[in-house]
LUMMI-507147 format. One record per residue (C-alpha): residue in one letter; x, y, z; residue number from 1. Coordinates in steps of 0.5 Angstrom, whole numbers. Example, Ala and Ser with C-alpha at 12.3 -4.5 7.8 and 13.67 -1.06 7.14 Angstrom:
[atom 'a'; [25; -9; 16]; 1];
[atom 's'; [27; -2; 14]; 2];
END
This chain:
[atom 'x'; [13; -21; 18]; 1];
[atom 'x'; [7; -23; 20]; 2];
[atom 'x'; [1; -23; 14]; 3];
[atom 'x'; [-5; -25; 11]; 4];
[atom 'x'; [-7; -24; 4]; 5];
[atom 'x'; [-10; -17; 3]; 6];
[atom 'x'; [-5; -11; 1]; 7];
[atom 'x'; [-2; -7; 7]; 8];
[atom 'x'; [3; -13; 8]; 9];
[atom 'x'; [5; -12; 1]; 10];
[atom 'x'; [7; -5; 1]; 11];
[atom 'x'; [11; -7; 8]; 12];
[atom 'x'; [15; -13; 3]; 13];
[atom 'x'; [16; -8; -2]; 14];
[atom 'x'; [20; -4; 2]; 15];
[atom 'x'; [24; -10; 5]; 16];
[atom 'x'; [25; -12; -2]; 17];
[atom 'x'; [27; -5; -4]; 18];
[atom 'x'; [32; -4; 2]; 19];
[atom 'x'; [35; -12; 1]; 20];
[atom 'x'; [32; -13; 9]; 21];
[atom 'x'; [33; -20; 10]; 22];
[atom 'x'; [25; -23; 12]; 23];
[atom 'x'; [21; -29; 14]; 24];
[atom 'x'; [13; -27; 13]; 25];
[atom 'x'; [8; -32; 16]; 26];
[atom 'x'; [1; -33; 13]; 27];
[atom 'x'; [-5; -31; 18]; 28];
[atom 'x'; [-12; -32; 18]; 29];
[atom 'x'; [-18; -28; 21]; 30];
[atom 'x'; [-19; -34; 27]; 31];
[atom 'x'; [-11; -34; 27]; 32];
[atom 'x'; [-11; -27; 28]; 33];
[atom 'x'; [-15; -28; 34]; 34];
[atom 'x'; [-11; -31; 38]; 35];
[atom 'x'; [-7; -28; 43]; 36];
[atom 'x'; [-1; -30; 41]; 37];
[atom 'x'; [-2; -26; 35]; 38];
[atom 'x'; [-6; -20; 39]; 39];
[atom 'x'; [2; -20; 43]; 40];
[atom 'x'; [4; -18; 37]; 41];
[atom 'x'; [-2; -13; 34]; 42];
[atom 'x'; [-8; -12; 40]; 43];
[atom 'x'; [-11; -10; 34]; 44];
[atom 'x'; [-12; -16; 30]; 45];
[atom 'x'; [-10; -16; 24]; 46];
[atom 'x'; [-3; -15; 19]; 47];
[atom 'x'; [1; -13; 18]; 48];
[atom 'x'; [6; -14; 24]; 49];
[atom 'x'; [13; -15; 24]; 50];
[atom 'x'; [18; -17; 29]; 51];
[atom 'x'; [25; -16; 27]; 52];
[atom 'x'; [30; -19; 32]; 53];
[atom 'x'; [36; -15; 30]; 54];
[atom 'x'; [32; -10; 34]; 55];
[atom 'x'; [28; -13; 39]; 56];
[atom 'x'; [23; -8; 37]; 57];
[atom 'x'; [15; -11; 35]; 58];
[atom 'x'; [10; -7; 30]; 59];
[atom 'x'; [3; -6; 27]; 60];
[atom 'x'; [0; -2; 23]; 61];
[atom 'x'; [4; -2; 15]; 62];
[atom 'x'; [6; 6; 16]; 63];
[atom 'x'; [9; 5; 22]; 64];
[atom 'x'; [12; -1; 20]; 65];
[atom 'x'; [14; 3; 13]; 66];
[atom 'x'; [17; 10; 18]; 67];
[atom 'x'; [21; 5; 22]; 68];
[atom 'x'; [24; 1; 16]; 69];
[atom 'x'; [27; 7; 13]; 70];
[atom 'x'; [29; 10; 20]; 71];
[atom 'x'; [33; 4; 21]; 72];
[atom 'x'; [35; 0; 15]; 73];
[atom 'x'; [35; 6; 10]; 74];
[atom 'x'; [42; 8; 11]; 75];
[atom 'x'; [43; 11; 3]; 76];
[atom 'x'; [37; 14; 3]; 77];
[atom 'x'; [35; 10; -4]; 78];
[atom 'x'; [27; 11; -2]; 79];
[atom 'x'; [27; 17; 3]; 80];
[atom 'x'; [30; 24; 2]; 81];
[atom 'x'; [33; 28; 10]; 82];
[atom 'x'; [32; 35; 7]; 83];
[atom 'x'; [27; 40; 9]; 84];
[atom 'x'; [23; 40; 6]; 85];
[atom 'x'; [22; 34; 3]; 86];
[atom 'x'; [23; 29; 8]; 87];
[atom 'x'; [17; 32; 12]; 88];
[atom 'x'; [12; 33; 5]; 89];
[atom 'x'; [14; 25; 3]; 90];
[atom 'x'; [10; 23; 10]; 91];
[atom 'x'; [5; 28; 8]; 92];
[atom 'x'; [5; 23; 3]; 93];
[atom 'x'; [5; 16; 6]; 94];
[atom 'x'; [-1; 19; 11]; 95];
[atom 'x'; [-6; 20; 5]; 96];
[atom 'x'; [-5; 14; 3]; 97];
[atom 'x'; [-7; 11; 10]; 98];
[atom 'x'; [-13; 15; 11]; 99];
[atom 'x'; [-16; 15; 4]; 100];
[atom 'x'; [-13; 11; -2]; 101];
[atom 'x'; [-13; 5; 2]; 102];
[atom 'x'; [-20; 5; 7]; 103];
[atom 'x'; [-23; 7; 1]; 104];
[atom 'x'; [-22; 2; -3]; 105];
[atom 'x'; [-22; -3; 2]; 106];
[atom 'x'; [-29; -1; 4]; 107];
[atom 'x'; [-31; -1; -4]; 108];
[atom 'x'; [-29; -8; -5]; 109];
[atom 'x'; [-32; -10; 1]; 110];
[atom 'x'; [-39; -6; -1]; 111];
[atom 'x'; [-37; -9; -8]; 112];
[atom 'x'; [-36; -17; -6]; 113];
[atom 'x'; [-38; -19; 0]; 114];
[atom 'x'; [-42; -14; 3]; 115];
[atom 'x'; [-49; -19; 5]; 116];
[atom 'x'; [-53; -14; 1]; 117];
[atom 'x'; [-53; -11; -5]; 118];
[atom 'x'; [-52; -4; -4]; 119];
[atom 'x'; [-51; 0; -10]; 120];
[atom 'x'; [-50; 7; -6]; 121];
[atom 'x'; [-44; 4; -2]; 122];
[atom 'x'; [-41; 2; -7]; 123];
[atom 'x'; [-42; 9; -12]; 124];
[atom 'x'; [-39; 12; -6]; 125];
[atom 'x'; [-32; 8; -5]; 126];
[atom 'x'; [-31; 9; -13]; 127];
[atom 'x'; [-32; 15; -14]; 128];
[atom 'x'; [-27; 17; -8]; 129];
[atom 'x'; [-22; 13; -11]; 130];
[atom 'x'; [-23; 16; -18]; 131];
[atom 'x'; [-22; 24; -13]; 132];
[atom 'x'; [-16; 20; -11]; 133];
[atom 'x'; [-12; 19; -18]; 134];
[atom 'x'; [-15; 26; -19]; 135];
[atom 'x'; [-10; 29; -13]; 136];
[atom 'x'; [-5; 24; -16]; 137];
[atom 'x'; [-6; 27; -23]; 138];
[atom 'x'; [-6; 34; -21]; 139];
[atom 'x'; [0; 34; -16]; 140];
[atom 'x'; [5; 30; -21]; 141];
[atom 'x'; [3; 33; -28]; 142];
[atom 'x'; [4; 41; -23]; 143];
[atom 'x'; [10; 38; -21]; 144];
[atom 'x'; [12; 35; -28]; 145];
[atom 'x'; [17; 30; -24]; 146];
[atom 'x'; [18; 23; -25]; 147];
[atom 'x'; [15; 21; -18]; 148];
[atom 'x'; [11; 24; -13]; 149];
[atom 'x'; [18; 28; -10]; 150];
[atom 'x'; [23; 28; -15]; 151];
[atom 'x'; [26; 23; -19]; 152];
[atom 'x'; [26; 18; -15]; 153];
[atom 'x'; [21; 12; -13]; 154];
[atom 'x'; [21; 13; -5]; 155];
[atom 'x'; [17; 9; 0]; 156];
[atom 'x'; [11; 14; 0]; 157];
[atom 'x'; [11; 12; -8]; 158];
[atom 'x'; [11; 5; -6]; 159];
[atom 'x'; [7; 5; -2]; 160];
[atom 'x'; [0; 6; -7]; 161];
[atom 'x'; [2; 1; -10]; 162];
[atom 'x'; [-2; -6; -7]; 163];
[atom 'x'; [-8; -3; -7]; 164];
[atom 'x'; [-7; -1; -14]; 165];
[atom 'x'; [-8; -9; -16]; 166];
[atom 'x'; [-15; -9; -14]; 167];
[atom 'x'; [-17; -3; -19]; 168];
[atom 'x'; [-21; -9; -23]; 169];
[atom 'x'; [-24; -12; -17]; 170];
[atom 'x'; [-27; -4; -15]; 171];
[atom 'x'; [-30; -3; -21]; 172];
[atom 'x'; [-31; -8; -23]; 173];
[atom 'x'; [-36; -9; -30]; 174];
[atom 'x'; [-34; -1; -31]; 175];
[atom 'x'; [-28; 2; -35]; 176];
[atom 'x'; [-21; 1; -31]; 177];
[atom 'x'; [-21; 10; -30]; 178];
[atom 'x'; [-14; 10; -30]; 179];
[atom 'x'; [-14; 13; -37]; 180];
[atom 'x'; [-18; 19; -36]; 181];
[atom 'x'; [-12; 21; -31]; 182];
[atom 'x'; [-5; 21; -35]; 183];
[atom 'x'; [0; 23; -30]; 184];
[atom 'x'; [-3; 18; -25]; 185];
[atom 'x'; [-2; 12; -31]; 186];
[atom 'x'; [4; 14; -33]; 187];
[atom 'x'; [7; 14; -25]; 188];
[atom 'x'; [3; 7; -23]; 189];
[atom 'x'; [7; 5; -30]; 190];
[atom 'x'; [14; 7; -27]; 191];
[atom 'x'; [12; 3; -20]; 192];
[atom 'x'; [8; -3; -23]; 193];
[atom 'x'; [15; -4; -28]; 194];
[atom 'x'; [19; -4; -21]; 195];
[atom 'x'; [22; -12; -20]; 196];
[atom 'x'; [20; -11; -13]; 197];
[atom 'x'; [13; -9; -14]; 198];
[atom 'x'; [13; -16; -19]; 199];
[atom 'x'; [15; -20; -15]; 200];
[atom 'x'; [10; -18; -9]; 201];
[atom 'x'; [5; -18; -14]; 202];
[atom 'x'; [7; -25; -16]; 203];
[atom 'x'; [7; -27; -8]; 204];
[atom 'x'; [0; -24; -7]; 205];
[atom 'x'; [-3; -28; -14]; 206];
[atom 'x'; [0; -35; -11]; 207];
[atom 'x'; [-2; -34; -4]; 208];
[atom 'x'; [-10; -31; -6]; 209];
[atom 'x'; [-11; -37; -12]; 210];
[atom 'x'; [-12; -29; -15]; 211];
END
């Protein structure tokens, strides 16, 4: 597995973790994702990428990387379900997670830290969105009153929120952490963040980030 420090690697590795996938991972910086070795890999320039040999297959994008993991290494369904409906309603899932935890807070902390103006605005924005994120969270897990965002289970879809979870300080920042004002929400993060999988990524972002 190809990665650098941000989040999306993680939720990949948390899922090989998971799984017990055997896996190298190799640490890219921005000029070494450049460089067309790397862009053979993902033309897009960034990670996660993975290469896995017992297939020959090559990947980017963490989601796809994620549906391909379970496909093809999930053979006990430990993090999926193949019901209908489920099966389908846990992509649902995993998709919101790509077009809104994710880019919102990824924008928010940019707009936050490293933005080269201060633009306040922006950054209101970005957490706002990220509290309505808890708030579909917090509704949909205190409607179903289940443990996880299907069932009884952590699955990938669950996993999947988790790295950007780490950054909720860096996002707001000198504001209160929002967590508290949505408790399905904070007792599910609870569930995830106490997983040995999700601690030892954590531990492995910390190190690799000087965090």
């Amino acid at each position: 597995m190809q990665h650098a420090g941000g989040p999306n690697p993680y939720k990949v590795a948390i899922i090989m973790e998971e799984l017990g996938v055997p896996y190298e991972y190799k640490l890219h910086d921005f000029s070494s994702m450049k460089s067309e070795a790397f862009l053979k890999l993902n033309p897009n320039g960034r990670v996660p990428a993975i290469e896995d040999p017992n297939t020959g297959i090559v990947l980017f994008e963490s989601g796809a990387i994620i549906e391909y993991l379970i496909d093809t290494y999930d053979n006990e369904k430990k993090l999926t379900y193949d019901s209908f409906p489920e099966k389908y309603q846990l992509k649902s899932w995993l998709h919101f997670q790509m077009s809104g935890q994710g880019p919102y807070f990824g924008q928010g902390v940019w707009f936050k830290h490293f933005h080269k103006e201060n633009l306040p605005s922006a950054i209101e924005r970005y957490q706002n969105e990220a509290k309505r994120i808890f708030g579909v969270l917090d509704l949909h897990l205190g409607r179903n009153k289940t443990p996880y965002l299907l069932g009884d289970k952590a699955t990938y879809a669950d996993l999947a929120f988790v790295p950007w979870l780490w950054y909720r300080e860096r996002l707001f920042g000198e504001l209160p952490d929002p967590t508290p004002d949505f408790p399905h929400f904070a007792a599910w993060a609870e569930r995830l963040m106490a997983r040995p999988s999700v601690q030892k990524m954590h531990a492995l972002l910390k190190k690799n980030t000087g965090q």
